[in-house]
N, CA and C atoms as an extended XYZ file, in Angstrom:
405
Properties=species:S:1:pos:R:3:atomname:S:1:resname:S:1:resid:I:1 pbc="F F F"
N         4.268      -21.300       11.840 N   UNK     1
C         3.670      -20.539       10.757 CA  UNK     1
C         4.620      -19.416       10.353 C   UNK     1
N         4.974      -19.574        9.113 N   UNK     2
C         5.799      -18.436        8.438 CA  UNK     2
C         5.277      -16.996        9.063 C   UNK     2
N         5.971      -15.921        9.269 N   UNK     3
C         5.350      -14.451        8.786 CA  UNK     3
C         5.424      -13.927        7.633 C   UNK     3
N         4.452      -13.078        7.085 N   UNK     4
C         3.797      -12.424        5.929 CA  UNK     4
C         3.746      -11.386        5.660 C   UNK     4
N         4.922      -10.412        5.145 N   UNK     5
C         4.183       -9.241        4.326 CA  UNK     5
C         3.745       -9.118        3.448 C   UNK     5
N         2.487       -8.241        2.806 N   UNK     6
C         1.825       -8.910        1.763 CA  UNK     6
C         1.499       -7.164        1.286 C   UNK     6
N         1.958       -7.173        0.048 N   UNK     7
C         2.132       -5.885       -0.651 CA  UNK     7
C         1.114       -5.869       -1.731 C   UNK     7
N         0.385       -4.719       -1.691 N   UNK     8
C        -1.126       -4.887       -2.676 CA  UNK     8
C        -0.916       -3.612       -3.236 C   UNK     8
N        -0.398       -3.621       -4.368 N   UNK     9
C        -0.285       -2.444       -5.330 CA  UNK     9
C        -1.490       -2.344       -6.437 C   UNK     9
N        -1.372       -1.693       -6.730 N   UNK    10
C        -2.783       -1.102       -7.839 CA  UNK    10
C        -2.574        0.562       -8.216 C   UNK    10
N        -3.434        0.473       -9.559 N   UNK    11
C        -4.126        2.004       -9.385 CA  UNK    11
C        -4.733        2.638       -8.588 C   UNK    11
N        -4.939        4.208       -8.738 N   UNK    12
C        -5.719        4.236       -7.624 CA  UNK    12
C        -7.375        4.104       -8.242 C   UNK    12
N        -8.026        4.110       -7.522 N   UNK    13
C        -9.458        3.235       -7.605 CA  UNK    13
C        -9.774        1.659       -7.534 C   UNK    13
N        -8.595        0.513       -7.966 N   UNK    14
C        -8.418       -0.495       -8.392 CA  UNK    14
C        -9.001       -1.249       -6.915 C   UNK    14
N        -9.235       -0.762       -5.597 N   UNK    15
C        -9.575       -1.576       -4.632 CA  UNK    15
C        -8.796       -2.100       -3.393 C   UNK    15
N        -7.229       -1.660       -3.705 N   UNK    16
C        -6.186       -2.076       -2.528 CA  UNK    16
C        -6.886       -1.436       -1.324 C   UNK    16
N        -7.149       -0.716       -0.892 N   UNK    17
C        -8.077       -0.728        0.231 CA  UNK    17
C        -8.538       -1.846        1.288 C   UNK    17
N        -9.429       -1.694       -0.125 N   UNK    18
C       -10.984       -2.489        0.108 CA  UNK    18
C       -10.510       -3.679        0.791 C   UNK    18
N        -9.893       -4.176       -0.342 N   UNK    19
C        -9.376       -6.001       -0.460 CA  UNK    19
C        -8.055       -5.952        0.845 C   UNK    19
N        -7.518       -5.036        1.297 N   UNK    20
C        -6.460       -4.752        2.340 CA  UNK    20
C        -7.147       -5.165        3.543 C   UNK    20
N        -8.598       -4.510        3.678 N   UNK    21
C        -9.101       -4.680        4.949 CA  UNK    21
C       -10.248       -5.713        4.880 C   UNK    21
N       -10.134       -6.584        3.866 N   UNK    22
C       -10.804       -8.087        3.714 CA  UNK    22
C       -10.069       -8.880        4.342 C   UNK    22
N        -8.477       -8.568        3.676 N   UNK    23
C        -7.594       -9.533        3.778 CA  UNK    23
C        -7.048       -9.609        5.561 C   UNK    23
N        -7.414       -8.282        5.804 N   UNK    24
C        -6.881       -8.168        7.240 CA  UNK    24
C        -7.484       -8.779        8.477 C   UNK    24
N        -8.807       -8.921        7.714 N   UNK    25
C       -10.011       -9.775        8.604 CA  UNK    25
C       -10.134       -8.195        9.365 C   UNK    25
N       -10.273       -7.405        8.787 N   UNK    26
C       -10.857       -6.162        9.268 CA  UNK    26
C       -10.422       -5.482       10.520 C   UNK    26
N        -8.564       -5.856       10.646 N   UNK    27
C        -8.479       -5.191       11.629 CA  UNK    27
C        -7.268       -6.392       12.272 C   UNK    27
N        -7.592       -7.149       12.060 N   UNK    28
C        -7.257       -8.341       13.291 CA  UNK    28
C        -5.323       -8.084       12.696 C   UNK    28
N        -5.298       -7.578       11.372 N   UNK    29
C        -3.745       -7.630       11.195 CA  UNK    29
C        -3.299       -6.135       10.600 C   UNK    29
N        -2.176       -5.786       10.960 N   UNK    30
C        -2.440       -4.224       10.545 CA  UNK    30
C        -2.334       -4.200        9.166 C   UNK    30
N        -3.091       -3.073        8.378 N   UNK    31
C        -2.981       -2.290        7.168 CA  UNK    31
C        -1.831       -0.610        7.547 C   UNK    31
N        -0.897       -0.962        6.649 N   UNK    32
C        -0.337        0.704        6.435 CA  UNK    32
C        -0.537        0.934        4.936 C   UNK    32
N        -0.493        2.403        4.799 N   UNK    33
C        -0.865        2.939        3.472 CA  UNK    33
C        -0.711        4.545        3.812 C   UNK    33
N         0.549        5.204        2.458 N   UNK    34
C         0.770        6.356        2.599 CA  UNK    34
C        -0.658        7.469        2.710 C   UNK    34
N        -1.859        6.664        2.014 N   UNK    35
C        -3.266        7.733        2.543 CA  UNK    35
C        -3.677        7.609        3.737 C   UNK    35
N        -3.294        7.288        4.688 N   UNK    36
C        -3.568        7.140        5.942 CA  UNK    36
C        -2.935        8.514        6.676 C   UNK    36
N        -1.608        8.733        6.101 N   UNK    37
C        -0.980        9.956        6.425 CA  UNK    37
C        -1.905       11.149        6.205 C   UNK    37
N        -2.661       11.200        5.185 N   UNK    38
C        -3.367       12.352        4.408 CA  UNK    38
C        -5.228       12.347        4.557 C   UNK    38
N        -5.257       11.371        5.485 N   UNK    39
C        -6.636       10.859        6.426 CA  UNK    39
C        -6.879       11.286        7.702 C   UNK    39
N        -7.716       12.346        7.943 N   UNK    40
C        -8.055       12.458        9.174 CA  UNK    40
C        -8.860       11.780        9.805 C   UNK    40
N        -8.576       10.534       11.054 N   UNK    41
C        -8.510        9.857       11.472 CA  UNK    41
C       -10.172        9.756       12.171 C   UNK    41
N       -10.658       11.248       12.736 N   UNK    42
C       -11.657       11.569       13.259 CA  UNK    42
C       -13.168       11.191       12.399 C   UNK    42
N       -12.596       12.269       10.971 N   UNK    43
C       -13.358       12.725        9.732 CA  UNK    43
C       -13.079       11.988        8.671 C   UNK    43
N       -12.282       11.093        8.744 N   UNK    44
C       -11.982       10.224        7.396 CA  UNK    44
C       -11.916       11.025        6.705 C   UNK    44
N       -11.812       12.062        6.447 N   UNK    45
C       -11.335       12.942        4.834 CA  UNK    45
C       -10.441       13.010        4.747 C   UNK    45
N       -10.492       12.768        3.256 N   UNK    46
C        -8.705       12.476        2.807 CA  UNK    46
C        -8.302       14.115        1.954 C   UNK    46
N        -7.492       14.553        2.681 N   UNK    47
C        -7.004       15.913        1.718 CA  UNK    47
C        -5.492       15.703        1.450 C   UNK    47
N        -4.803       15.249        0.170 N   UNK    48
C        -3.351       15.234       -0.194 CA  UNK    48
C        -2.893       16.380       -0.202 C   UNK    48
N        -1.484       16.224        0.243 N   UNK    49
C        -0.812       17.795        0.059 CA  UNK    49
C         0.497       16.931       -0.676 C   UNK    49
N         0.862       17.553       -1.982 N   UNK    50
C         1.850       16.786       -2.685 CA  UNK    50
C         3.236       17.161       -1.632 C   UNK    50
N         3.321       18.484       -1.472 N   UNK    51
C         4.773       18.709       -0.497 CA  UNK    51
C         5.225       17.874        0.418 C   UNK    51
N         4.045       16.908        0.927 N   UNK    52
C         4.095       15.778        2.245 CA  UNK    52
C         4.241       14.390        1.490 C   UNK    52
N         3.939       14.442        0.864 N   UNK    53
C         4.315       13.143       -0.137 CA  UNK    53
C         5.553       12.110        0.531 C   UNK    53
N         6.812       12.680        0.468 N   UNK    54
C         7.916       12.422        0.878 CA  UNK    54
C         7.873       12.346        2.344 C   UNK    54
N         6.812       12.924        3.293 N   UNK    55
C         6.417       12.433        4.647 CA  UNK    55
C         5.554       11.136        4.744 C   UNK    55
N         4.769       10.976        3.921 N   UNK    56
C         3.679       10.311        3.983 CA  UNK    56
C         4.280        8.514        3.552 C   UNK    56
N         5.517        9.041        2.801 N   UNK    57
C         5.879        7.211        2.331 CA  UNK    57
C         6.992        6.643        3.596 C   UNK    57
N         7.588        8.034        4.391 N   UNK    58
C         8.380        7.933        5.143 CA  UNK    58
C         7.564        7.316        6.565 C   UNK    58
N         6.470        7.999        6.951 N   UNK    59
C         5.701        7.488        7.673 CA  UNK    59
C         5.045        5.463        7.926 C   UNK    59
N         5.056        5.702        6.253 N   UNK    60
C         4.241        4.120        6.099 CA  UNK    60
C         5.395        3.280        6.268 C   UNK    60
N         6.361        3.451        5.874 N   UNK    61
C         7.712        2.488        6.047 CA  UNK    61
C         8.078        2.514        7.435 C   UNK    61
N         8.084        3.757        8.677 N   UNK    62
C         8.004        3.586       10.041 CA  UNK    62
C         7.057        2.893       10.662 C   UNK    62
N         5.620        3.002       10.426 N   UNK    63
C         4.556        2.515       11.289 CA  UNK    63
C         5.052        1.157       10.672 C   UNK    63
N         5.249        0.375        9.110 N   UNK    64
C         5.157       -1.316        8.736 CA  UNK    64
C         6.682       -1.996        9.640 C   UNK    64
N         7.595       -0.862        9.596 N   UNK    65
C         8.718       -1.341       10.571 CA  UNK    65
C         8.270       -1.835       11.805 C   UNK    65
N         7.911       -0.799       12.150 N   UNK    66
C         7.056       -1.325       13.879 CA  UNK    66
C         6.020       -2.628       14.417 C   UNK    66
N         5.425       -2.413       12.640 N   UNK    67
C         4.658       -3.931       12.881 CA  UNK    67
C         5.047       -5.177       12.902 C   UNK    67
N         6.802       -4.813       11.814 N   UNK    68
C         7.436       -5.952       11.469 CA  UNK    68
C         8.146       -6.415       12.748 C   UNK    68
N         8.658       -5.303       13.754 N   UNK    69
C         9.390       -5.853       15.001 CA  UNK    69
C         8.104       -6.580       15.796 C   UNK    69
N         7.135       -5.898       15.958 N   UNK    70
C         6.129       -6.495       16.659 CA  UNK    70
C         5.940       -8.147       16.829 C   UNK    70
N         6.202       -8.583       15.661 N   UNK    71
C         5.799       -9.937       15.413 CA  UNK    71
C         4.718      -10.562       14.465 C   UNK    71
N         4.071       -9.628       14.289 N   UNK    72
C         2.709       -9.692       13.738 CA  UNK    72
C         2.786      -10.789       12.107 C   UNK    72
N         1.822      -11.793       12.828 N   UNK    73
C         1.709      -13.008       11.424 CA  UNK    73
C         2.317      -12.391       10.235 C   UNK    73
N         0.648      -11.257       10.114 N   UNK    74
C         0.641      -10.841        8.858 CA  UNK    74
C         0.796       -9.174        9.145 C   UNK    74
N         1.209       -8.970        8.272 N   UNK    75
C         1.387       -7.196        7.906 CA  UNK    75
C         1.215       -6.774        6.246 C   UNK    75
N        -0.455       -5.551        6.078 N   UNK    76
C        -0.304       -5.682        4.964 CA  UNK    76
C         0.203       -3.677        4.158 C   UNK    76
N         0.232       -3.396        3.376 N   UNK    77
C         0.419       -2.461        2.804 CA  UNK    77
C        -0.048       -2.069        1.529 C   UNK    77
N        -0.726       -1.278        1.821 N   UNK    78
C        -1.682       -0.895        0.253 CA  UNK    78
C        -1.220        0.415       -0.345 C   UNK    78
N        -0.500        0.716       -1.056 N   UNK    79
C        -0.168        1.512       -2.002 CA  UNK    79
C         0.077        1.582       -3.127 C   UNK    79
N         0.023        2.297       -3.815 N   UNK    80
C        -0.385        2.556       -5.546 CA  UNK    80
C         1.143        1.216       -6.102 C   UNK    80
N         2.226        1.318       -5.248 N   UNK    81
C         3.645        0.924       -5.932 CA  UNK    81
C         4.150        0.828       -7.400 C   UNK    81
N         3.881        2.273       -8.159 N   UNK    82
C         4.060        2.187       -9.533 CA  UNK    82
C         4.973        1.972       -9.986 C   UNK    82
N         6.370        2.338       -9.385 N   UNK    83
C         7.527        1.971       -9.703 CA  UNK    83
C         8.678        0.848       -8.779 C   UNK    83
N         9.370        0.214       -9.214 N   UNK    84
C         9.885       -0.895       -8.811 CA  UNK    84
C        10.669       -0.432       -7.568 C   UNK    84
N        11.170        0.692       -7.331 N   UNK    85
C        12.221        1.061       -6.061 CA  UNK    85
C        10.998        1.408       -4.739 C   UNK    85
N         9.750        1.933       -4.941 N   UNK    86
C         9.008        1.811       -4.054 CA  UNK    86
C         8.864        1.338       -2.888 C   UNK    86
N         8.968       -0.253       -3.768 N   UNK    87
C         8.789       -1.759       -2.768 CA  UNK    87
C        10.508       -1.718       -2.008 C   UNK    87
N        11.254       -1.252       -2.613 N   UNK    88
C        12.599       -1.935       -2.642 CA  UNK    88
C        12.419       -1.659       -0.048 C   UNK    88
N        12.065       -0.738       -0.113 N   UNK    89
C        12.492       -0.659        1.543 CA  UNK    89
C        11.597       -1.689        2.407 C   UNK    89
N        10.356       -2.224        1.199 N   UNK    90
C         9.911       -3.255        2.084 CA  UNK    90
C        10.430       -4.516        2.082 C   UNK    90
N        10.940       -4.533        0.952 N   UNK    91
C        11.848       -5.597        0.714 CA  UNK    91
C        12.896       -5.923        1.751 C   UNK    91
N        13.566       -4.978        1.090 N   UNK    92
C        15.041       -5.233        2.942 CA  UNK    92
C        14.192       -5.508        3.999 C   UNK    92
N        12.996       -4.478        4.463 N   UNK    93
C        12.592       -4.456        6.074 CA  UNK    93
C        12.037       -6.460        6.037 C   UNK    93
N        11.185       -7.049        5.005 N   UNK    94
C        10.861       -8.005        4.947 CA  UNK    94
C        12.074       -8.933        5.271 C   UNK    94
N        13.330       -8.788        4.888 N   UNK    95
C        14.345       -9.654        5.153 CA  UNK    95
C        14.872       -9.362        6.105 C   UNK    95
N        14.903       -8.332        6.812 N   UNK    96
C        15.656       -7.708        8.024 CA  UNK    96
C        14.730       -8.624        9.128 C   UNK    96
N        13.904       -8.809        9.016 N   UNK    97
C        12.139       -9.409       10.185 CA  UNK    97
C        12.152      -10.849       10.050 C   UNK    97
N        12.805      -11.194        9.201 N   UNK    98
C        12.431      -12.946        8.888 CA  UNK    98
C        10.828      -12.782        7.823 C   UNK    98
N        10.722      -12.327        7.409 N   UNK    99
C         9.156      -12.433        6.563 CA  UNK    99
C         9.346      -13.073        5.508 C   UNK    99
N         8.360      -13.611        4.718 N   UNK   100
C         7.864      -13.995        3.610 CA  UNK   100
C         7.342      -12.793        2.837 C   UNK   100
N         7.672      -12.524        2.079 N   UNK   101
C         6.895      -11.007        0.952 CA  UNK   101
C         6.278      -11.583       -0.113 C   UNK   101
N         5.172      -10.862       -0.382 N   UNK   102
C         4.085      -11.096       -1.844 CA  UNK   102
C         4.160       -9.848       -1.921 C   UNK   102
N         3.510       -9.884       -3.158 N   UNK   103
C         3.147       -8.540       -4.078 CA  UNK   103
C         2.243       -8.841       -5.016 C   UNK   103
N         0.898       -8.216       -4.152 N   UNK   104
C        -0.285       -9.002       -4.802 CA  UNK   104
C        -0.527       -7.600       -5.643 C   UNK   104
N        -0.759       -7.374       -7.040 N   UNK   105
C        -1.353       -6.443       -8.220 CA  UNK   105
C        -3.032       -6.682       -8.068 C   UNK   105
N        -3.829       -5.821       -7.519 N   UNK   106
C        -5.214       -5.311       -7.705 CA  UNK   106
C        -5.402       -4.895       -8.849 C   UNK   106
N        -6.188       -5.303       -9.677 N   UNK   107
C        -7.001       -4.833      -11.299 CA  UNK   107
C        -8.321       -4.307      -10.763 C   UNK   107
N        -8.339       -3.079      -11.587 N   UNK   108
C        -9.759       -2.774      -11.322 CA  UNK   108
C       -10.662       -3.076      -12.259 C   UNK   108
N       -11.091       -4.342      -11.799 N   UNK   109
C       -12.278       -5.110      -13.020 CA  UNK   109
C       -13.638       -4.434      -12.451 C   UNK   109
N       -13.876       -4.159      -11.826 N   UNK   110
C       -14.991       -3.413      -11.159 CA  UNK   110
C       -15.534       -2.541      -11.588 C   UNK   110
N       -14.740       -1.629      -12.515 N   UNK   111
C       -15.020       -0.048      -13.095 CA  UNK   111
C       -14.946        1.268      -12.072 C   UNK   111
N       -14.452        0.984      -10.664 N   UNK   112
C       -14.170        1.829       -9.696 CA  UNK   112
C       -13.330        3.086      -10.423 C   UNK   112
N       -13.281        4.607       -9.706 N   UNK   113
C       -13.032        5.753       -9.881 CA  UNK   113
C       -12.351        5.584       -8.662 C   UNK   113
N       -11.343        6.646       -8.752 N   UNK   114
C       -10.309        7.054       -7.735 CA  UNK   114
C       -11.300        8.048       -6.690 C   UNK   114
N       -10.999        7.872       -5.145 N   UNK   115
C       -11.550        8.805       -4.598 CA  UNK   115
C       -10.563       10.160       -3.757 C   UNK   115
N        -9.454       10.041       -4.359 N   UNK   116
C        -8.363       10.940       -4.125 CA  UNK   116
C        -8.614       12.219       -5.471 C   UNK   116
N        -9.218       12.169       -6.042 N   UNK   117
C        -9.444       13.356       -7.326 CA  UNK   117
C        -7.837       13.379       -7.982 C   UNK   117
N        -7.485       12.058       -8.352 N   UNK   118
C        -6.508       12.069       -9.114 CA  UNK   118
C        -6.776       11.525      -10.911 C   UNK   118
N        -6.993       12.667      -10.918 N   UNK   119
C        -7.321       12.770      -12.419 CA  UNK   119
C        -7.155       11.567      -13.571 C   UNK   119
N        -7.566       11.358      -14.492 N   UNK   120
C        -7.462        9.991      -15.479 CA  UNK   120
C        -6.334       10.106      -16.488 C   UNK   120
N        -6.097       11.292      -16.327 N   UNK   121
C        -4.670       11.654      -17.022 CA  UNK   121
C        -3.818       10.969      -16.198 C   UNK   121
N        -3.328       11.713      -15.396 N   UNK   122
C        -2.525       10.981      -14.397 CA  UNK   122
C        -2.446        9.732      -14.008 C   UNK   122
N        -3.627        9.010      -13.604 N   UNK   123
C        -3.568        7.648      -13.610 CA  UNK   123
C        -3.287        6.826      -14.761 C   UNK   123
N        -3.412        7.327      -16.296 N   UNK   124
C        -2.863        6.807      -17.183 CA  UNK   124
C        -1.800        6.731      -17.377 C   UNK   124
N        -0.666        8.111      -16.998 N   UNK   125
C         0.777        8.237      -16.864 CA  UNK   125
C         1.070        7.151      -15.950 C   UNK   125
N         0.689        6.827      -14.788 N   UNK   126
C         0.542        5.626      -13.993 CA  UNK   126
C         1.059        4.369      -14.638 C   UNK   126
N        -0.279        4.283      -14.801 N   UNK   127
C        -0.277        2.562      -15.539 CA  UNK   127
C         0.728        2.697      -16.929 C   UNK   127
N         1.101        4.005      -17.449 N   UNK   128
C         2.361        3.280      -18.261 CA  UNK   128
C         3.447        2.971      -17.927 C   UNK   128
N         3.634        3.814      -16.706 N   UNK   129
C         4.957        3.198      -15.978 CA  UNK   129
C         4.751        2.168      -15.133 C   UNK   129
N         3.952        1.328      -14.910 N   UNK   130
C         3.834       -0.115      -14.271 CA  UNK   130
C         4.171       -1.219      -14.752 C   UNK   130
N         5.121       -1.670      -13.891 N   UNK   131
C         5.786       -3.005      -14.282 CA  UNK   131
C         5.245       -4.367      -13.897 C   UNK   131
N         4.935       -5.264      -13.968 N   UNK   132
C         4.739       -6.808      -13.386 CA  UNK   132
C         5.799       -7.489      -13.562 C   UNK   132
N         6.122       -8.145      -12.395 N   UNK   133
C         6.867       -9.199      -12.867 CA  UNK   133
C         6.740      -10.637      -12.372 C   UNK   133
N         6.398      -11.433      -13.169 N   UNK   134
C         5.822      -12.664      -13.420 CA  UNK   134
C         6.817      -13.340      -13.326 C   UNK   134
N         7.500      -13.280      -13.732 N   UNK   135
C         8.878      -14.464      -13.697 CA  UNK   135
C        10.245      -14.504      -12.477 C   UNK   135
């Protein structure tokens, strides 16, 4: 059986989460995600501090490294990935591991709201800089 990293980008509200820890069978495969950094683990409250930002993506790329040496089938990662260089370190780490990489795009057909209080302004600046690429 191949191994799998499987990259679930979206807006925020759009559900990468949700569908992260469906896909994970709830545990059985790890989820990383830079809000995990900004999650207290105890209290589940999420408080962002933008200054950590640059900790928080540094973090998720250490803990998915670790999963990738591990062995682990699958390894997934849920983050916003608005811009194309984002992915680029999972990329290498995916080829550095022997993996297979996806990059599954979450739509929020649902009508979900962000629960980070990141404003609709902002998430619109978002989605104009989001790329797909289909081909």
């Amino acid at each position: 059986m191949d191994k799998s990293l499987i990259l679930l980008r979206g807006l925020p509200g759009s559900g990468k989460t949700t569908i992260a820890n469906v896909l994970s069978e709830e545990g059985k495969y790890p989820v990383h995600s830079i809000d995990s950094y900004f999650t207290n683990p105890e209290t589940e409250a999420y408080q962002f501090e933008y200054d950590k930002n640059h900790l928080a993506y540094k973090n998720c790329e250490e803990q998915t490294r670790a999963s990738l040496s591990s062995g682990y089938p699958k390894v997934f990662v849920d983050n916003t990935f608005t811009l194309e260089w984002e992915m680029e370190p999972y990329f290498k780490m995916a080829a550095e591991f022997g993996y297979l990489i996806f990059v599954m795009t979450i739509e929020n057909r649902h009508g979900n709201t962000n629960i980070h209080e990141i404003s609709n302004e902002q998430v619109e600046k978002m989605a104009g800089k989001y790329k797909v690429k289909l081909i």
